[in-house]
N, C-alpha and C positions, 0 to 999 in steps of 0.2 A: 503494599502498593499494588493496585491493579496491574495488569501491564497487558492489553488485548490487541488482537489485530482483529484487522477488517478489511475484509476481501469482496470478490465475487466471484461466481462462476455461470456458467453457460456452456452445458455438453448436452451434444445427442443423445448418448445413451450412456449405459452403466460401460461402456465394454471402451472409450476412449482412453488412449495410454495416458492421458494428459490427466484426469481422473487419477489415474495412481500416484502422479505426483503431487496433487492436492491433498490425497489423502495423507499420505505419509507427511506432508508439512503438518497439518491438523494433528494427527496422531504425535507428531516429536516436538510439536508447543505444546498440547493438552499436557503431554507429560512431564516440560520442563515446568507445567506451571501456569501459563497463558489460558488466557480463555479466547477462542476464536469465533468471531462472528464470522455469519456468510452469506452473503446475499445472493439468492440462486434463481435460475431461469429456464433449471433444465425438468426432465424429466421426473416422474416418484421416483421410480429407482436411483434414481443418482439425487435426491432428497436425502432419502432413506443413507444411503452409503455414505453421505459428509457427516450425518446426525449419529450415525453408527460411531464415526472415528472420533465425536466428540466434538463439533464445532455446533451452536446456536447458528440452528438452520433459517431463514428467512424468506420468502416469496419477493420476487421482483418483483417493482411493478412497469416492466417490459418498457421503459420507455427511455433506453438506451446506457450507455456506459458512462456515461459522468452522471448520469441520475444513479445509478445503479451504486458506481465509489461515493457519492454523498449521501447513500443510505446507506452504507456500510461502514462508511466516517461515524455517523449521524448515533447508530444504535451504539458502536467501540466505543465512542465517547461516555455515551451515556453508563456504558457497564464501568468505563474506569475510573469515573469520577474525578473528584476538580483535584485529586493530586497523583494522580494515574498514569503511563503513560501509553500511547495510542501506535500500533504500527499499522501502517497502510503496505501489502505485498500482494503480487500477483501469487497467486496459491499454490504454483507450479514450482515455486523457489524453494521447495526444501532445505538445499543444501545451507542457506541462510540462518535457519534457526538455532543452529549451536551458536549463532553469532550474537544474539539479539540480546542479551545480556548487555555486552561489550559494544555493541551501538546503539543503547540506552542511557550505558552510565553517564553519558555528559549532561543529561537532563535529570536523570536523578541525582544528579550531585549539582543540580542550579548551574550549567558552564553553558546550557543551548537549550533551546526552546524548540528548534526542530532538527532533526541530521538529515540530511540528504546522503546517503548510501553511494558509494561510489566502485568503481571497477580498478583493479591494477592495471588493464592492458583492454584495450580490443585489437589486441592483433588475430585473434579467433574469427573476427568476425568479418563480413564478405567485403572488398575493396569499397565500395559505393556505402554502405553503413560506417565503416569507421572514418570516411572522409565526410558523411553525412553530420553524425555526429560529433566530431570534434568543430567543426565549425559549427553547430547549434550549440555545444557550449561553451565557446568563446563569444556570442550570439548571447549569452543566459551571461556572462562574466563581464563583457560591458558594463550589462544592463544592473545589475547589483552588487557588482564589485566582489563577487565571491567562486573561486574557482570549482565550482561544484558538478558533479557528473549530474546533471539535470535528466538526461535521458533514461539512468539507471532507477526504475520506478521503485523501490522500498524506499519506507518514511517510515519517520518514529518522529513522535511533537508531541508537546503537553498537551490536554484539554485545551485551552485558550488557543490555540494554533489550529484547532478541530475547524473554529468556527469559517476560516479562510478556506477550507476544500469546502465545509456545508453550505456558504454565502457563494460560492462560485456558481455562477447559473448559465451556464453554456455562449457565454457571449462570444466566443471564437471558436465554436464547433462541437464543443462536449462529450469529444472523445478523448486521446490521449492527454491531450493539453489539462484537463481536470486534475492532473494532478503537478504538473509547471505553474501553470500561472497563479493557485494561490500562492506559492513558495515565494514567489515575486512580492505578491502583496504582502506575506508574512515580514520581508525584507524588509520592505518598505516604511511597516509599521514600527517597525524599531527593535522587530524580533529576532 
């Protein structure tokens, strides 16, 4: 079974700290096994340094962050095939990848067709984000009846689930939300 992610990136240069945690995500999926796509907008050097750690490097095509996630949906899908499964993660999330086994198995064993990745706590996080987002996801729990950390961006969904972030076409801004609102429609549809 395939099992790929698909990312983006956008760094000024080779010498960004944030670079180093891409890299070492790319480097500890390639080795568990993953194949990572990357859809990038930065410089050659920091081309060169994703393609180095092992990730299928790709050019943007510069016209913003939700075009950017459904080129990077678009190609993971395509490398994992119709019984594959797809993870969608900001590239900076290292620490995730020992995980990605264990927030797959529900789909590889037919129990979910997508996970939405969730946080133990934001007590970490600054007064004004954790009262932001606990009311955007009671906001998302209304609306689909499913208690889910919406704002915590990793995804894992089968192929068929691909197609809800690749049919999203920026009707509410086609930045973060690119990757909320198909989750809705996935809902919806009976997934």
């Amino acid at each position: 079974m395939n099992k790929v992610i698909g990312t983006t990136t956008l760094y000024g240069s080779a010498k960004e700290p944030r670079l180093l945690s891409s890299l070492r995500m790319i480097e500890d999926a390639v080795g568990l096994g993953y194949k990572v796509v990357v859809v990038d907008e930065s410089p050659e050097e920091v081309k060169k340094a994703l393609t180095n750690s092992g990730a299928s490097v790709f050019p943007g095509n510069n016209s913003g962050m939700g075009a950017g996630r459904r080129q990077a949906i678009r190609l993971a899908a395509d490398l994992a095939g119709k019984e594959g499964v797809i993870f969608w993660m900001e590239p900076e999330k290292y620490p995730l990848v020992p995980f990605m086994q264990q927030i797959s198995q529900p789909i590889i064993s037919g129990e979910a067709d997508l996970i939405v990745v969730g946080r133990k706590s934001l007590d970490s996080f600054p007064t004004t984000q954790q009262m932001s987002e606990r009311v955007g996801n009671l906001v998302y729990d209304l609306m689909t009846g499913r208690p889910y950390d919406f704002y915590m961006g990793p995804r894992a969904f089968r192929p068929e689930a691909a197609k809800f972030f690749i049919d999203y076409q920026g009707e509410y801004g086609d930045l973060w939300e690119s990757i909320y609102i198909p989750i809705i429609r996935a809902i919806r549809s009976g997934l």
